[in-house]
N, CA, C and O atoms as a GROMACS GRO file, in nm:
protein
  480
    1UNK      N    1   1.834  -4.751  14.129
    1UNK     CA    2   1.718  -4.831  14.166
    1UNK      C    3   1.595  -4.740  14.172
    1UNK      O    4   1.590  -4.639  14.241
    2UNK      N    5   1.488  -4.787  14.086
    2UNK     CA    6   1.366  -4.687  14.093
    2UNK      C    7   1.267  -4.731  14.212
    2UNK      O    8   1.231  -4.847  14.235
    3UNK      N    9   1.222  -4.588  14.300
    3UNK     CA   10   1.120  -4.619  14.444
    3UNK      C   11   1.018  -4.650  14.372
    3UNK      O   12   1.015  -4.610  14.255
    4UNK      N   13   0.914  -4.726  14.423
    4UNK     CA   14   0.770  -4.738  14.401
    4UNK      C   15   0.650  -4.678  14.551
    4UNK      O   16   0.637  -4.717  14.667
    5UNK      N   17   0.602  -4.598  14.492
    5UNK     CA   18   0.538  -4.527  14.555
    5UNK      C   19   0.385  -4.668  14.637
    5UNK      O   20   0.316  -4.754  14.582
    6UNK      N   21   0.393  -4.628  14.761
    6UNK     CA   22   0.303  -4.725  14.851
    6UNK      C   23   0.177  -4.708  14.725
    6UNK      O   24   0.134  -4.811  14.672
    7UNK      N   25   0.135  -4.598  14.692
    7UNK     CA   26  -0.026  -4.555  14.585
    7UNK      C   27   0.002  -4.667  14.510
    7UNK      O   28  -0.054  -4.775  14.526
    8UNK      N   29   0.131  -4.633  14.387
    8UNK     CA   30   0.171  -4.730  14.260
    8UNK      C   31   0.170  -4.872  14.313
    8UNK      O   32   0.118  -4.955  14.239
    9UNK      N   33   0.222  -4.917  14.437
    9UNK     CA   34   0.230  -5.045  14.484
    9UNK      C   35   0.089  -5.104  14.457
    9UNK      O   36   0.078  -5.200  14.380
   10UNK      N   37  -0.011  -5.052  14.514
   10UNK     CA   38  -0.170  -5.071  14.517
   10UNK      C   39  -0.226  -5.012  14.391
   10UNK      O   40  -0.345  -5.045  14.387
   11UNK      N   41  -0.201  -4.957  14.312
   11UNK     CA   42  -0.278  -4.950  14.143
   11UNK      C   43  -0.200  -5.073  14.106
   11UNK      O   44  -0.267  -5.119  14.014
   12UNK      N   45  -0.081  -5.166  14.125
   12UNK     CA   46  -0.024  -5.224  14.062
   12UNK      C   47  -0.124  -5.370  14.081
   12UNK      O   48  -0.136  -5.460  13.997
   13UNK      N   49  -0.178  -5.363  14.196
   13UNK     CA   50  -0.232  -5.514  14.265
   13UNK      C   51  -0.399  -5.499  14.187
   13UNK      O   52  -0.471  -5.580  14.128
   14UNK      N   53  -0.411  -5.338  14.227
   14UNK     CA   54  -0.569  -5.349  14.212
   14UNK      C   55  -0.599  -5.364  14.044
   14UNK      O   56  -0.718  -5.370  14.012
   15UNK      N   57  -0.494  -5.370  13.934
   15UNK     CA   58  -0.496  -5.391  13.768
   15UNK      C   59  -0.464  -5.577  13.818
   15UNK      O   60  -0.481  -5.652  13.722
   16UNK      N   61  -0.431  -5.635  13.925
   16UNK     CA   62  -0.351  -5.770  13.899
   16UNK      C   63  -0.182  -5.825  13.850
   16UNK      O   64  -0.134  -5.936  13.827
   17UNK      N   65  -0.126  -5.677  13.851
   17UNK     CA   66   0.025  -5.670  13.867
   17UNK      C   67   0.068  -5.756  13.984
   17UNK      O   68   0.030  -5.736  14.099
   18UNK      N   69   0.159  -5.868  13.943
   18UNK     CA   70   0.213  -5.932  14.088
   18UNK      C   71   0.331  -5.887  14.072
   18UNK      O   72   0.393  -5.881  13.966
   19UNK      N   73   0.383  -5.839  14.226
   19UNK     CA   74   0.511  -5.811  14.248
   19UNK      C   75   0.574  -5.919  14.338
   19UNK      O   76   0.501  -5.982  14.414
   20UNK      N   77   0.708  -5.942  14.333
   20UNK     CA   78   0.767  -6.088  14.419
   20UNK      C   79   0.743  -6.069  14.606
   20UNK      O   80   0.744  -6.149  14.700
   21UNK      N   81   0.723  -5.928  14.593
   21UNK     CA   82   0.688  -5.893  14.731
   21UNK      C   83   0.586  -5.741  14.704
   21UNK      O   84   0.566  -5.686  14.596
   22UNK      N   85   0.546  -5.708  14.808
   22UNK     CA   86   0.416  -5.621  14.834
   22UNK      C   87   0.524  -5.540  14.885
   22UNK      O   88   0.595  -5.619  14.947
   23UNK      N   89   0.569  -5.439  14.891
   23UNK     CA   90   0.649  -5.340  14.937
   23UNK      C   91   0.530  -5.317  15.063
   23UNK      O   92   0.531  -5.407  15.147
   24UNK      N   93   0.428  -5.205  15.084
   24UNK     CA   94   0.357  -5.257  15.186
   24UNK      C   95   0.331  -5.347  15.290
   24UNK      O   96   0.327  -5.311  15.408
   25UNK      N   97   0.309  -5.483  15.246
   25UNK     CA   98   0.320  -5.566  15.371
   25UNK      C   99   0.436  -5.629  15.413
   25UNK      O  100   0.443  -5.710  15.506
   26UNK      N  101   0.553  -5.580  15.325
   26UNK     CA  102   0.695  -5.594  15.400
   26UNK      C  103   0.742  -5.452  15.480
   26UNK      O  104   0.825  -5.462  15.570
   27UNK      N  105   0.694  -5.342  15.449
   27UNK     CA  106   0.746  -5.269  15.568
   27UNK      C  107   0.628  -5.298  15.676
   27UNK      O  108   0.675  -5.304  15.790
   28UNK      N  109   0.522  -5.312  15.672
   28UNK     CA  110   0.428  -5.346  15.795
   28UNK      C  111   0.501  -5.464  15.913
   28UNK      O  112   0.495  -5.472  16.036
   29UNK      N  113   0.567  -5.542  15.812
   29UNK     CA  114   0.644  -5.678  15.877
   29UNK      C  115   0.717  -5.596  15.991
   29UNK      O  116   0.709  -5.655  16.099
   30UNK      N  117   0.766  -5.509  15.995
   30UNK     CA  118   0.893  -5.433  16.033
   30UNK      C  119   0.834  -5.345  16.141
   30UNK      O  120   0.908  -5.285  16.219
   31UNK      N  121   0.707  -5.336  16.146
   31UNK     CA  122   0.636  -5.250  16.295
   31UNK      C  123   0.591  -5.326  16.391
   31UNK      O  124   0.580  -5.445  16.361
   32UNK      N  125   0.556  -5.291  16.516
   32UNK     CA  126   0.528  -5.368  16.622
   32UNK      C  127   0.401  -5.414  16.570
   32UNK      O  128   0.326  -5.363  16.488
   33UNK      N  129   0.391  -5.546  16.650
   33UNK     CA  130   0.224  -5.563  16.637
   33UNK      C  131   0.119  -5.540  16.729
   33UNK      O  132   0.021  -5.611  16.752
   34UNK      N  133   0.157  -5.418  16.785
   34UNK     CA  134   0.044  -5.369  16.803
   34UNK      C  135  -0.018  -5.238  16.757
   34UNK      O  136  -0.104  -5.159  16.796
   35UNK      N  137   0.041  -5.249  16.685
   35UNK     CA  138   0.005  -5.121  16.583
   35UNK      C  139  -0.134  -5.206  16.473
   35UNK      O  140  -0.147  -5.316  16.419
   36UNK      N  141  -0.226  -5.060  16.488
   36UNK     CA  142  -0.323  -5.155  16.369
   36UNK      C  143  -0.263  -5.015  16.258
   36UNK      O  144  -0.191  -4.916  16.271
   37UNK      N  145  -0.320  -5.062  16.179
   37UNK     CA  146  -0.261  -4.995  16.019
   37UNK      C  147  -0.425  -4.934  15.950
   37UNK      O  148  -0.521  -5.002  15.985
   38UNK      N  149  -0.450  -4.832  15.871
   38UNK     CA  150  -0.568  -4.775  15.800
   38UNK      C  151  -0.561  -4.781  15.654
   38UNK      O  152  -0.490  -4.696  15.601
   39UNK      N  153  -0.609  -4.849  15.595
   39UNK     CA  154  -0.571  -4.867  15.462
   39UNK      C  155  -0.737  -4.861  15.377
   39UNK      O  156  -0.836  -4.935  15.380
   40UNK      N  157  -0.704  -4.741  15.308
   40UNK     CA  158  -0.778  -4.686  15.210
   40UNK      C  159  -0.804  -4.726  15.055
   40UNK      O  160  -0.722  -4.700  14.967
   41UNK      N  161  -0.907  -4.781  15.037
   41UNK     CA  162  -0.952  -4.828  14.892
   41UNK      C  163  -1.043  -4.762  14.836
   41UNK      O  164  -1.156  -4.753  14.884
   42UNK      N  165  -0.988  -4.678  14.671
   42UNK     CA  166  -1.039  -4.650  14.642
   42UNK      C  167  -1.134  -4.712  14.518
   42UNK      O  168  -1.088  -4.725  14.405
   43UNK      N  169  -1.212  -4.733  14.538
   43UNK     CA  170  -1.314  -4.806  14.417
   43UNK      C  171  -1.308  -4.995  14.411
   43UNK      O  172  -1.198  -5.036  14.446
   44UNK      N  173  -1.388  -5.083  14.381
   44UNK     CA  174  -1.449  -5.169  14.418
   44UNK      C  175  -1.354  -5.256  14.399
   44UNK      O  176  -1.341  -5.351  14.477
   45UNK      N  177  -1.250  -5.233  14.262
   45UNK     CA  178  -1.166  -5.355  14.255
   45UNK      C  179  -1.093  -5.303  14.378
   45UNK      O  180  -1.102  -5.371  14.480
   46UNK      N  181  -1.036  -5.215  14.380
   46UNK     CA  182  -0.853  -5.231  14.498
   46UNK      C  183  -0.960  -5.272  14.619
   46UNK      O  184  -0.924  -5.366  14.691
   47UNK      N  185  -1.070  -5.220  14.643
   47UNK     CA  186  -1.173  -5.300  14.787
   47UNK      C  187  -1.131  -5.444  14.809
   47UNK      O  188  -1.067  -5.486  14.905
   48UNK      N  189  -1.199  -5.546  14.659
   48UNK     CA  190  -1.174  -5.658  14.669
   48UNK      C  191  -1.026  -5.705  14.664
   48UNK      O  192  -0.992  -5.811  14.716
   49UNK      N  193  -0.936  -5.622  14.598
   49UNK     CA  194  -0.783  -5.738  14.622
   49UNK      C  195  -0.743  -5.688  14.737
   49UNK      O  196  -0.648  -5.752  14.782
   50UNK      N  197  -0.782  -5.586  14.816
   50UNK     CA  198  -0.685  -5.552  14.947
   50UNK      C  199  -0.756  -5.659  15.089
   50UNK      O  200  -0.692  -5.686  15.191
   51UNK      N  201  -0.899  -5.706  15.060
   51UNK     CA  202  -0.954  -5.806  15.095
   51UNK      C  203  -0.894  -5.936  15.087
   51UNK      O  204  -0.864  -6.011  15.180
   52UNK      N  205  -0.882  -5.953  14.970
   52UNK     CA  206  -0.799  -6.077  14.909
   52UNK      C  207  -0.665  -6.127  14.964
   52UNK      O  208  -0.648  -6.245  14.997
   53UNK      N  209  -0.591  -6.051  14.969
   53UNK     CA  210  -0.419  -5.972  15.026
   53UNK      C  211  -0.453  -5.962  15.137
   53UNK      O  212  -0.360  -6.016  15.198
   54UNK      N  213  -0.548  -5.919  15.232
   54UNK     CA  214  -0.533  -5.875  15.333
   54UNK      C  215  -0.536  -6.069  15.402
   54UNK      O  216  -0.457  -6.103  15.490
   55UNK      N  217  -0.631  -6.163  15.347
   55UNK     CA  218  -0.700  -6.286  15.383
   55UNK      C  219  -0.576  -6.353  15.354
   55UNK      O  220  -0.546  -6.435  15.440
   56UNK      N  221  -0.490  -6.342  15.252
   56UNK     CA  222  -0.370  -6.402  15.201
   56UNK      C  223  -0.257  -6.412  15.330
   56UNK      O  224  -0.170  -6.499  15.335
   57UNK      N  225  -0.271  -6.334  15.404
   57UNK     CA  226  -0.184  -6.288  15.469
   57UNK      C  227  -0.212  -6.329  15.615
   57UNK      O  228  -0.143  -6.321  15.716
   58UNK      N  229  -0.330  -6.373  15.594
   58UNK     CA  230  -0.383  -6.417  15.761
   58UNK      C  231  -0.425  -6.361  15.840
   58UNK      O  232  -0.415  -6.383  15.961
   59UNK      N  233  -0.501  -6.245  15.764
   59UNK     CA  234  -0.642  -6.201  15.856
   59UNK      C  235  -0.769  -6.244  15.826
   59UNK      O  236  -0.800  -6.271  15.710
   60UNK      N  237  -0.861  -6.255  15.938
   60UNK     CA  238  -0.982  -6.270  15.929
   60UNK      C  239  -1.053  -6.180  15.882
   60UNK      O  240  -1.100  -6.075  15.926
   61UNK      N  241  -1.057  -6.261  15.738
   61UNK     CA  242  -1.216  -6.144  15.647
   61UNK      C  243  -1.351  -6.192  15.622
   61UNK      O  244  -1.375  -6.276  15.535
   62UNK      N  245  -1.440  -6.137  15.697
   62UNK     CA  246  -1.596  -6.218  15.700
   62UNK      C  247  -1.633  -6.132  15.563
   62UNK      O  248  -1.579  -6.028  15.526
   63UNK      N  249  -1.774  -6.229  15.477
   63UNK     CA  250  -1.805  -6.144  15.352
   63UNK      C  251  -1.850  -6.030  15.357
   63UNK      O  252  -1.945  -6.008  15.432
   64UNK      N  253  -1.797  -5.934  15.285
   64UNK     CA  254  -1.837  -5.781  15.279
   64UNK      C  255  -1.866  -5.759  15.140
   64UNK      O  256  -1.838  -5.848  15.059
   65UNK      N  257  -1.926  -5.635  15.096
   65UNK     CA  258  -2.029  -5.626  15.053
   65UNK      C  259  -1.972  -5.477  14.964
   65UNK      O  260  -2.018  -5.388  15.036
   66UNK      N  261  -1.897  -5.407  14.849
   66UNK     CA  262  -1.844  -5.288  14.831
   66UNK      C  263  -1.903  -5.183  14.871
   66UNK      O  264  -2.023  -5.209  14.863
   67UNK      N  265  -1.886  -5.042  14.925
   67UNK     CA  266  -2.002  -4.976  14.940
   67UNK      C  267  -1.891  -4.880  14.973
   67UNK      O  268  -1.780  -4.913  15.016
   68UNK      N  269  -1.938  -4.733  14.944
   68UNK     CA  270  -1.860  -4.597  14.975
   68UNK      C  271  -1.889  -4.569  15.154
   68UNK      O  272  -2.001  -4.551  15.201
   69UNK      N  273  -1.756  -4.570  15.234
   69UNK     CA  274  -1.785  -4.547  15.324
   69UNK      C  275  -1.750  -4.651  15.431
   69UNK      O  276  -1.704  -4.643  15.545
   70UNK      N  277  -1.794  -4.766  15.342
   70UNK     CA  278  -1.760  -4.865  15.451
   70UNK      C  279  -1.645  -4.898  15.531
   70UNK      O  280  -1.534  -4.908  15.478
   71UNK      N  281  -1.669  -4.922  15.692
   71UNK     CA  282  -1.530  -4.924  15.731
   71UNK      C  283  -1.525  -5.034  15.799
   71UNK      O  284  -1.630  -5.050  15.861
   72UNK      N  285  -1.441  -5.126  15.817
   72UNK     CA  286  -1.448  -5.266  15.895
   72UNK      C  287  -1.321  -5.245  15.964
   72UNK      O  288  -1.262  -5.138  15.954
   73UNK      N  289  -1.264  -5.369  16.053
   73UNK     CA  290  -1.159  -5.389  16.125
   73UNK      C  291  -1.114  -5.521  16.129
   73UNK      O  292  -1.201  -5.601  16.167
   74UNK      N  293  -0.974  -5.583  16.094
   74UNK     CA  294  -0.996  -5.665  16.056
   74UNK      C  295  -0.859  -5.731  16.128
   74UNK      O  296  -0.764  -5.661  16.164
   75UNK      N  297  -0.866  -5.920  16.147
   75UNK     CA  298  -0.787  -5.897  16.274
   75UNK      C  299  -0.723  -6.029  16.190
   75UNK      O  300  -0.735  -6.062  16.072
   76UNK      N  301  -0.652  -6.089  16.298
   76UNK     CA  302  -0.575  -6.187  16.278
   76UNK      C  303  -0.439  -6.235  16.267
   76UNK      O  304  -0.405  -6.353  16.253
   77UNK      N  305  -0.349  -6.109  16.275
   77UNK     CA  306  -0.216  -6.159  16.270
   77UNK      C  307  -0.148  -6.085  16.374
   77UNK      O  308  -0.044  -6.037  16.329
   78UNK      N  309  -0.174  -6.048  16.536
   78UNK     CA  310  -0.164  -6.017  16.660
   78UNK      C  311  -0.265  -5.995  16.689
   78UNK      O  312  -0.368  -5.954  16.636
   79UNK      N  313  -0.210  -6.048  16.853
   79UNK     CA  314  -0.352  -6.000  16.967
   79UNK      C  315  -0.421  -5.830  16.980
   79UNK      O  316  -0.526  -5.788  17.030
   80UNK      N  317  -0.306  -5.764  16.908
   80UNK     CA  318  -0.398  -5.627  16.925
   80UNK      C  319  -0.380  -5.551  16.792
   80UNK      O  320  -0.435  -5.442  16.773
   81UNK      N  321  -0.303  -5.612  16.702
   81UNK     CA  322  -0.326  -5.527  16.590
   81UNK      C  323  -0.407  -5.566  16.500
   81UNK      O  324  -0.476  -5.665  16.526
   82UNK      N  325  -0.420  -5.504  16.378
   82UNK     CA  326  -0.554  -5.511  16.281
   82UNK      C  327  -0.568  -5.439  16.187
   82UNK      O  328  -0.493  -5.341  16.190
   83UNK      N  329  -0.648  -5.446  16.085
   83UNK     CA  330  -0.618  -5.315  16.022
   83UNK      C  331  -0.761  -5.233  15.955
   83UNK      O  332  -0.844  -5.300  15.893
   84UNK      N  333  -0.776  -5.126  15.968
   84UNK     CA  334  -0.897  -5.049  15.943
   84UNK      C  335  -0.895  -5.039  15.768
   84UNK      O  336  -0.820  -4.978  15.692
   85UNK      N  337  -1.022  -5.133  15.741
   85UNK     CA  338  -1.008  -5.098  15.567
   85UNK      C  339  -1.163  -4.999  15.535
   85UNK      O  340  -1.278  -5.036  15.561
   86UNK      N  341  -1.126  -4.884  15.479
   86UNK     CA  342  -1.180  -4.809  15.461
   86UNK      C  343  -1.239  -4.801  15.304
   86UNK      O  344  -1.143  -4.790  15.228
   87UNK      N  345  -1.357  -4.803  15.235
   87UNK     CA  346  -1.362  -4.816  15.107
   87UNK      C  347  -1.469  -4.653  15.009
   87UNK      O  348  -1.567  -4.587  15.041
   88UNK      N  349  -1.405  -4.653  14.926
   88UNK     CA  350  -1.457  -4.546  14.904
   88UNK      C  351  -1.482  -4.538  14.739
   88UNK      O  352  -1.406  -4.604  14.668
   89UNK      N  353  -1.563  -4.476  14.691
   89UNK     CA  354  -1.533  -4.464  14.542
   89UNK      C  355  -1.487  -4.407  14.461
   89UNK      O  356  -1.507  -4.286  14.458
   90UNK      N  357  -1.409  -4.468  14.364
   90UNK     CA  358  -1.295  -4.430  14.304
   90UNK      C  359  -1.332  -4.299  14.263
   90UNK      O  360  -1.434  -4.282  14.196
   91UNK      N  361  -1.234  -4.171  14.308
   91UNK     CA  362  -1.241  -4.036  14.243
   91UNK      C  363  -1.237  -4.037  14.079
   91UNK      O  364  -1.173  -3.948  14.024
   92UNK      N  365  -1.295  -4.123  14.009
   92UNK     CA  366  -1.272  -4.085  13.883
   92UNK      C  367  -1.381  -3.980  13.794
   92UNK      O  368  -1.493  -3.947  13.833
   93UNK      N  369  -1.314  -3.941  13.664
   93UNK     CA  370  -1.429  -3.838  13.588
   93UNK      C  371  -1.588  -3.884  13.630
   93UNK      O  372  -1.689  -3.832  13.676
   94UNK      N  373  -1.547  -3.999  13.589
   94UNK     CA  374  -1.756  -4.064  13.571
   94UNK      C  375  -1.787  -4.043  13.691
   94UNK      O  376  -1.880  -3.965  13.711
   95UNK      N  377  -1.721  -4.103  13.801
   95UNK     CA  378  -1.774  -4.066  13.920
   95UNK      C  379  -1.828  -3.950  14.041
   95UNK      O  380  -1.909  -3.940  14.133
   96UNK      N  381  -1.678  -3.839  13.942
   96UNK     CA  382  -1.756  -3.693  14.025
   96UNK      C  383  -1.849  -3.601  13.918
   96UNK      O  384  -1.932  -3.513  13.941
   97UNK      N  385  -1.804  -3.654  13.800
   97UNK     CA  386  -1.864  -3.580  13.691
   97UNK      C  387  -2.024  -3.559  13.724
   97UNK      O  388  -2.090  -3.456  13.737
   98UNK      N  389  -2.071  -3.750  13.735
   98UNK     CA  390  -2.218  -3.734  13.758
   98UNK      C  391  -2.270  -3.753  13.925
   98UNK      O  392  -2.389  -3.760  13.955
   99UNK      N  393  -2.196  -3.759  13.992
   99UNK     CA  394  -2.260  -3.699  14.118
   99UNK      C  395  -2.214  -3.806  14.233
   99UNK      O  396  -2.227  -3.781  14.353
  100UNK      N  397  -2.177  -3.891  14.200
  100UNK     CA  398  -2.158  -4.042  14.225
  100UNK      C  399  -2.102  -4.029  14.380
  100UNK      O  400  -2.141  -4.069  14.490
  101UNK      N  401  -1.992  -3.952  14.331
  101UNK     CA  402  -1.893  -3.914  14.448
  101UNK      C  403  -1.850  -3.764  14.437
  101UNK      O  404  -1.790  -3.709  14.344
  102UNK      N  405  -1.900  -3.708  14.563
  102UNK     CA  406  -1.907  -3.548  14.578
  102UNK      C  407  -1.791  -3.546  14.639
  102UNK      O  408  -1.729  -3.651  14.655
  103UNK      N  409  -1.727  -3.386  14.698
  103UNK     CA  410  -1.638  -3.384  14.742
  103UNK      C  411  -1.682  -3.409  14.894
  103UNK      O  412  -1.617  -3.491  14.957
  104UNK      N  413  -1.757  -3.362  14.937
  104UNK     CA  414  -1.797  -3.391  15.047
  104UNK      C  415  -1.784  -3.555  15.115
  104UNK      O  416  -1.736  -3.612  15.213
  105UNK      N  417  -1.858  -3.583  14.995
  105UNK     CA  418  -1.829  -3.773  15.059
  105UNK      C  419  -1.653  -3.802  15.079
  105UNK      O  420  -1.592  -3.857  15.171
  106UNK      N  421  -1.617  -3.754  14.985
  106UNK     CA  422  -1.475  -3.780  14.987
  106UNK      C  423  -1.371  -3.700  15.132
  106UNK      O  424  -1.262  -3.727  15.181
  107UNK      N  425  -1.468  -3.602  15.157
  107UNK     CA  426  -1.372  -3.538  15.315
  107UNK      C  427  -1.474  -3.696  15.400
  107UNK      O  428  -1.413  -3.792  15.447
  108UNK      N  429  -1.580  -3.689  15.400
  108UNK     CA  430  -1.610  -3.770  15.532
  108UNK      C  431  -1.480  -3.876  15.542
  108UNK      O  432  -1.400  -3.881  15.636
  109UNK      N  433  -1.480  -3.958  15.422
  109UNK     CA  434  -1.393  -4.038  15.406
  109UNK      C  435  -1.231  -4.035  15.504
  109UNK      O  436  -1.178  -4.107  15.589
  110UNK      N  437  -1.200  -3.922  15.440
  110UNK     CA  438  -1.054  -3.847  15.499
  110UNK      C  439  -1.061  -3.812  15.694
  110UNK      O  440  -0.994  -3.826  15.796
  111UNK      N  441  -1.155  -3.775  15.660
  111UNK     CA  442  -1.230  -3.721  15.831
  111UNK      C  443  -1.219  -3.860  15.902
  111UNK      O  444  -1.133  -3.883  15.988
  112UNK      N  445  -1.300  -3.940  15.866
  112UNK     CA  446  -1.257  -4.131  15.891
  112UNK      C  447  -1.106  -4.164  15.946
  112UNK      O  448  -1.069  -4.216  16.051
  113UNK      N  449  -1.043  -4.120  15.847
  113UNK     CA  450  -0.883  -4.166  15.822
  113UNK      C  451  -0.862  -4.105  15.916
  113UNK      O  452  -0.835  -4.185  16.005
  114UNK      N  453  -0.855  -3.956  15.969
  114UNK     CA  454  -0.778  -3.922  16.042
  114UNK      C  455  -0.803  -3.891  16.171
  114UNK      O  456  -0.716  -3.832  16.235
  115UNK      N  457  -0.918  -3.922  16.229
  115UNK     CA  458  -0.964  -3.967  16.348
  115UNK      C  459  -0.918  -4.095  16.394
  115UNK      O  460  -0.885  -4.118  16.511
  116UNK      N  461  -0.916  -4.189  16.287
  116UNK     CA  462  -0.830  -4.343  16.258
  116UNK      C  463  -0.712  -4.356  16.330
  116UNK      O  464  -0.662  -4.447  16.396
  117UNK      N  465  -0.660  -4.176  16.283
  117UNK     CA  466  -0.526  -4.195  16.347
  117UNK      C  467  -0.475  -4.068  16.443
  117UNK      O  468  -0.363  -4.046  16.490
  118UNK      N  469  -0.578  -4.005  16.454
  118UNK     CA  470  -0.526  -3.955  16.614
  118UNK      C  471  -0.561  -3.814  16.596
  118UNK      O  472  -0.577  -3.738  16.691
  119UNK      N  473  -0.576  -3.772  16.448
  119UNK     CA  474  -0.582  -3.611  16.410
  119UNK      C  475  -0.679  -3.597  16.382
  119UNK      O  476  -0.693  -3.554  16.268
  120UNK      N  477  -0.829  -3.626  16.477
  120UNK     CA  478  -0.935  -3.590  16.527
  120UNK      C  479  -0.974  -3.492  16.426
  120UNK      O  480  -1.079  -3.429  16.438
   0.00000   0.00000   0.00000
C-alpha cells in the first residue's frame, strides 16, 4: 500500500484531485476537539480550496481576500477548536526569482507557525 504524504494530500486538492477521503481531515477526526490545528497555504489556489474544504466541513468562513501573510481563525466544528489558516506565496521560481517572495517573508511566515504552536 503506497503512504501519501499530508503535502501530496494538499497539491492533490489544490490541482482539483478528489480523493474518496482527505487523509487530513480524517486523521483530524481522530483528535480531541479541542485542539485547534495550523494549516499552511501556499499560494492562492491551495488558499482558496483549503477555504472551500475547510467551509465543506463546517466551519465558519467569512470572505477573505488572498494575501501573503494572512492569518485568520476559523471556527465551527467545537466549542474550542478551530483552525489557524495561514496563507503565503507559493515558493515558486517566478516568485523568489523576482522578488515576490523573499526568504525573509517566508521565515515570518514559519515564525507565525511556530509560535501557533508553542515553539515561540
Amino acid at each position: 500500500m503506497r503512504e501519501t504524504s499530508p503535502l501530496r494530500a494538499v497539491e492533490g486538492m489544490a490541482i482539483g484531485h478528489q480523493e474518496p477521503e482527505n487523509p487530513i481531515l480524517a486523521a483530524a477526526e481522530r483528535l480531541p476537539r479541542t485542539i485547534a490545528f495550523t494549516v499552511l497555504a501556499l499560494g492562492q489556489i491551495a488558499f482558496e480550496q483549503c477555504l472551500r474544504l475547510l467551509q465543506a466541513e463546517g466551519y465558519r468562513v467569512p470572505p477573505l481576500r488572498f494575501g501573503h501573510g494572512l492569518t485568520c481563525f476559523l471556527t465551527g466544528r467545537g466549542a474550542e477548536s478551530g483552525v489557524h489558516l495561514i496563507a503565503s506565496y507559493h515558493p515558486s521560481r517566478q516568485n523568489t526569482q523576482t522578488g515576490r517572495l523573499t526568504p525573509q517573508m517566508l521565515d515570518a511566515v514559519f515564525g507565525e507557525i511556530r509560535a501557533r504552536l508553542g515553539g515561540g
